[in-house]
C-alpha positions in Angstrom: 0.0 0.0 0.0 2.8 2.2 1.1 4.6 1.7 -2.3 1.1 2.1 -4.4 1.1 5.6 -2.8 4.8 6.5 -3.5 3.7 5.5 -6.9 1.3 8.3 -7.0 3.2 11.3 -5.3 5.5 10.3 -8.0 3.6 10.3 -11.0 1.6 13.6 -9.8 5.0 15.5 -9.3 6.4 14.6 -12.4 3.2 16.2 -14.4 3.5 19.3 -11.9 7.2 19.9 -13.1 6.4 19.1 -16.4 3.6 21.8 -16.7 6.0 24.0 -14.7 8.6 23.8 -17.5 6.1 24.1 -20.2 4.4 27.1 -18.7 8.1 28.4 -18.2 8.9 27.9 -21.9 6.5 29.2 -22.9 6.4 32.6 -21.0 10.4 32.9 -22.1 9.2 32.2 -26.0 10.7 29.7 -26.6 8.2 27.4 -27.7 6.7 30.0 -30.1 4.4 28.1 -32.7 4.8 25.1 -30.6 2.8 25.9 -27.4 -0.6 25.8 -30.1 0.5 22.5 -31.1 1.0 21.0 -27.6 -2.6 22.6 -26.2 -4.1 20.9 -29.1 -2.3 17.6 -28.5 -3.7 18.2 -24.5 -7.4 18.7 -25.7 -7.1 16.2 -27.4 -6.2 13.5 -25.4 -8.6 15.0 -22.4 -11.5 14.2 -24.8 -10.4 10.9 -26.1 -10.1 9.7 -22.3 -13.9 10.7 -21.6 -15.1 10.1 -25.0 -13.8 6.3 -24.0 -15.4 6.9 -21.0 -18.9 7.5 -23.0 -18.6 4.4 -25.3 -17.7 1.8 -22.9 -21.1 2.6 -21.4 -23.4 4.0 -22.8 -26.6 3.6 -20.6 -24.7 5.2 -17.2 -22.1 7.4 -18.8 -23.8 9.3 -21.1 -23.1 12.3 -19.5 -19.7 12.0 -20.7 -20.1 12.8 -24.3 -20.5 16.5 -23.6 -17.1 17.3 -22.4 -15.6 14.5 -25.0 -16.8 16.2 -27.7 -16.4 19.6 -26.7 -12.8 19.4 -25.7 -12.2 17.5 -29.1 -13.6 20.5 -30.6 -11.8 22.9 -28.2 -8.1 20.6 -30.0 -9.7 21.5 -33.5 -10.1 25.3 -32.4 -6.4 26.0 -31.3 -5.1 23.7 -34.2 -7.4 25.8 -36.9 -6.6 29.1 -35.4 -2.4 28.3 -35.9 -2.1 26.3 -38.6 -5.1 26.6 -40.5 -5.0 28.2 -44.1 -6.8 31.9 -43.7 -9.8 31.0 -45.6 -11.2 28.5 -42.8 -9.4 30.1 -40.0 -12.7 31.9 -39.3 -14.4 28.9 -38.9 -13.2 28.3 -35.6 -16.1 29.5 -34.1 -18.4 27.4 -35.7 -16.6 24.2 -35.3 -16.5 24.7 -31.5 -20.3 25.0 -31.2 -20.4 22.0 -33.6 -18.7 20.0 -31.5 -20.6 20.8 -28.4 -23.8 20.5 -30.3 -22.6 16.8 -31.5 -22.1 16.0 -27.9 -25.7 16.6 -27.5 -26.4 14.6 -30.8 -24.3 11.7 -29.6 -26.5 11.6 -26.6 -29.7 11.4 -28.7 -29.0 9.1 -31.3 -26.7 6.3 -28.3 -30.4 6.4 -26.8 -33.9 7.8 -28.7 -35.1 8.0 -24.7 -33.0 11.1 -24.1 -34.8 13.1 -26.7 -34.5 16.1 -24.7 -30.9 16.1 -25.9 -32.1 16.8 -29.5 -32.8 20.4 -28.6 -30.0 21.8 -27.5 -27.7 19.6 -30.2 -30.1 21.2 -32.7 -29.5 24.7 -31.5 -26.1 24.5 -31.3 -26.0 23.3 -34.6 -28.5 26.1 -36.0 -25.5 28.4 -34.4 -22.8 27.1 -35.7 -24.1 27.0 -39.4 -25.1 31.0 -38.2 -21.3 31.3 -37.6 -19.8 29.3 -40.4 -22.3 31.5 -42.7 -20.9 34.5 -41.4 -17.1 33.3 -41.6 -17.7 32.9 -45.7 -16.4 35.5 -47.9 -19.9 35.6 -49.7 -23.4 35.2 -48.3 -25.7 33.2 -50.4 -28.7 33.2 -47.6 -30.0 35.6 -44.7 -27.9 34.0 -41.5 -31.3 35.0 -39.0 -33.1 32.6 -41.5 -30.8 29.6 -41.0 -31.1 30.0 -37.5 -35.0 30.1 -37.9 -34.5 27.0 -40.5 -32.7 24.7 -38.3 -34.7 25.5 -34.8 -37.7 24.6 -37.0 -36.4 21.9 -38.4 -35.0 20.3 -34.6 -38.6 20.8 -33.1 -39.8 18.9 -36.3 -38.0 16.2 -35.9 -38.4 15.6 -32.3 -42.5 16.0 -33.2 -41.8 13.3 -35.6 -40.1 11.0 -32.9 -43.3 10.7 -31.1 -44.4 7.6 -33.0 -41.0 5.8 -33.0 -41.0 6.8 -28.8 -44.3 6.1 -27.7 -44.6 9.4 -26.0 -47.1 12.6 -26.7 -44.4 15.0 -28.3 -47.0 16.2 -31.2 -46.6 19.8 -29.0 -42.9 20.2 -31.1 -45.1 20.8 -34.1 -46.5 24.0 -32.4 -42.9 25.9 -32.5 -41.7 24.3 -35.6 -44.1 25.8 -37.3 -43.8 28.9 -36.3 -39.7 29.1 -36.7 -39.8 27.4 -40.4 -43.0 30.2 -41.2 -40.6 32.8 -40.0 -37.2 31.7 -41.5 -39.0 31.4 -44.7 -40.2 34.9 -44.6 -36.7 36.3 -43.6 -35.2 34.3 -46.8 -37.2 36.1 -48.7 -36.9 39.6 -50.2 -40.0 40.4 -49.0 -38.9 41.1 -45.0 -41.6 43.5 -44.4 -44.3 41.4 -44.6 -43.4 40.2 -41.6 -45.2 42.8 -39.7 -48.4 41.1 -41.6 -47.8 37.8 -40.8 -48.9 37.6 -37.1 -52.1 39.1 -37.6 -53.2 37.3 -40.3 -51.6 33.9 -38.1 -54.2 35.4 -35.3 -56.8 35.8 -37.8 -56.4 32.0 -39.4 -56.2 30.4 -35.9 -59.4 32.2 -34.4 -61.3 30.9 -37.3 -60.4 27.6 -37.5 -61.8 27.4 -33.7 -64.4 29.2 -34.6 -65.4 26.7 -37.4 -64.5 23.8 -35.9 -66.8 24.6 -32.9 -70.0 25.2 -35.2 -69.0 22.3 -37.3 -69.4 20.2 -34.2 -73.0 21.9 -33.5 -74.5 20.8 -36.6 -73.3 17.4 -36.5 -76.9 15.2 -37.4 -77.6 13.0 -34.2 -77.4 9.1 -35.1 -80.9 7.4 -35.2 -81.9 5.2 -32.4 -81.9 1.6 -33.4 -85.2 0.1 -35.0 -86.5 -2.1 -32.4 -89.1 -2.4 -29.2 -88.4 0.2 -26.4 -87.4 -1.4 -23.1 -90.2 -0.9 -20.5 -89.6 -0.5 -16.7 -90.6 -4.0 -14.7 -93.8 -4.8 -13.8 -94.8 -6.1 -10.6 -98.1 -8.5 -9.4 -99.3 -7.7 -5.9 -100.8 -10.4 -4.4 -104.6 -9.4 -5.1 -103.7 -9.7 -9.0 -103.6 -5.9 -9.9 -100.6 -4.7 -11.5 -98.1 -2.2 -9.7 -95.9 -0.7 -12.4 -91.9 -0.2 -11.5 -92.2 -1.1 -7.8 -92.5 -4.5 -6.1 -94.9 -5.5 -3.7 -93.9 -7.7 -0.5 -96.4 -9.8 0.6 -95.1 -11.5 4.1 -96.6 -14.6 5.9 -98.2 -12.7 8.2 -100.0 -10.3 6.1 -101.6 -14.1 4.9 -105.0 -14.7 6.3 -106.7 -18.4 5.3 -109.9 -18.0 3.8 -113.0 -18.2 6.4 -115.2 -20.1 4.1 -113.0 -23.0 4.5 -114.5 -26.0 6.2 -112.3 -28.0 8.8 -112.4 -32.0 7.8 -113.4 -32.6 11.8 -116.1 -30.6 11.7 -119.3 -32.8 10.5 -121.4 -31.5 8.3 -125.3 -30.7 9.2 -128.5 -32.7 7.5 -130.6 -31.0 5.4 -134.2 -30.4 6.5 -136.6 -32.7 5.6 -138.8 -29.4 4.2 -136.2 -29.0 1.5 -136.2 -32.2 0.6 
């Protein structure tokens, strides 16, 4: 134990002089063009250790893909900005969203459960093609409608999952309509209509409630089946007459035997000899 613990103190003072030297190098100038180089090599490797972390499980670790993928993309950002040629130097910017958004993406797609994780990968990448848009020399569509475009389009997708999911995510639908309808607007030369298009939204949605509800008014009411009625029970009191819908108790006691009755020990009486 005492040996596993030398072990350590070792290995953690060797990396605290080596960062020491490094940080001294490159303070001195020495390094120059190098120190880009070696922070990349660093980012790098900090990713690949948690993006191993992610793979090797995927149902616990999930969280791990985040700061895998955004370090990796954090490596790609310091190697761009030194040694990239200057037409894609300024895409630095949208490759480090990108990676953070693909973080979010690898979350998603490892397990169709986490769908929450399709947002913000979808925004991110929305902002990143904003950035890499902006970063071109020419600008072949409005960058506020790409945003628009691509929120739309993430909303729309994740309204599309709701089959494949077995969950009630039809509500997506709502905003991606609304982001597509106003990305397609901006695209166009005609941005001042925008100022019309809520009203007349306001004006479209009002009346389809309104004619949905008197649509459902005049709905004709289904025919009752041909066929007899049911009637309510009918009830027999004891005296033969018919009580409709309520029962009548007769109980033993309520039973009289009828008077005219003649006991078989009584004997019976001659007739007189005048009716004879």
């Amino acid at each position: 134990m005492r040996i596993a613990n030398d072990n350590k103190q070792l290995l953690w003072g060797l990396l605290l002089i080596a960062l020491g030297g490094f940080f001294l190098l490159q303070v001195t100038g020495i390094l120059g063009v190098l120190s880009g180089l070696f922070w990349s090599l660093a980012f790098g490797a900090a990713g690949a250790a948690f993006l191993y972390v992610f793979f090797t499980n995927l149902h616990d670790r999930w969280w791990a893909a985040i700061p895998g993928f955004t370090l990796m993309g954090l490596a790609a950002t310091v190697f761009y900005s030194r040694f990239a040629p200057p037409i894609i130097s300024g895409m630095t910017g949208a490759v480090f969203l990108g990676s953070i958004g693909a973080g979010f993406l690898a979350i998603f797609f490892t397990n169709p459960r986490r769908w929450w994780a399709l947002i913000p990968g979808g925004a991110l990448f929305s902002v990143a093609g904003v950035a890499a848009l902006d970063a071109l020399p020419f600008a072949f569509i409005n960058p506020g409608s790409l945003l628009f475009i691509g929120l739309g389009a993430t909303f729309g997708v994740l309204g599309l999952m709701s089959t494949y999911l077995g969950q009630n995510l039809r509500w997506a639908y709502i905003p991606a309509a609304i982001l597509l309808v106003l990305g397609l607007v901006i695209v166009t030369p005609f941005v001042g209509m925008l100022g019309w298009v809520w009203p007349l939204a306001l004006i479209g949605a009002g009346a389809y409630l309104v004619l949905r509800r008197s649509g459902a008014r005049d709905l004709p009411v289904p025919a009752q089946p041909h066929g007899a009625t049911p009637q309510p029970p009918v009830w027999y009191s004891d005296t033969g007459s018919v009580v409709d819908g309520e029962s009548v108790v007769v109980s033993a006691a309520d039973f009289q035997p009828n008077e005219v009755e003649v006991s078989k020990q009584e004997p019976v009486a001659a007739e007189p000899a005048a009716l004879r």
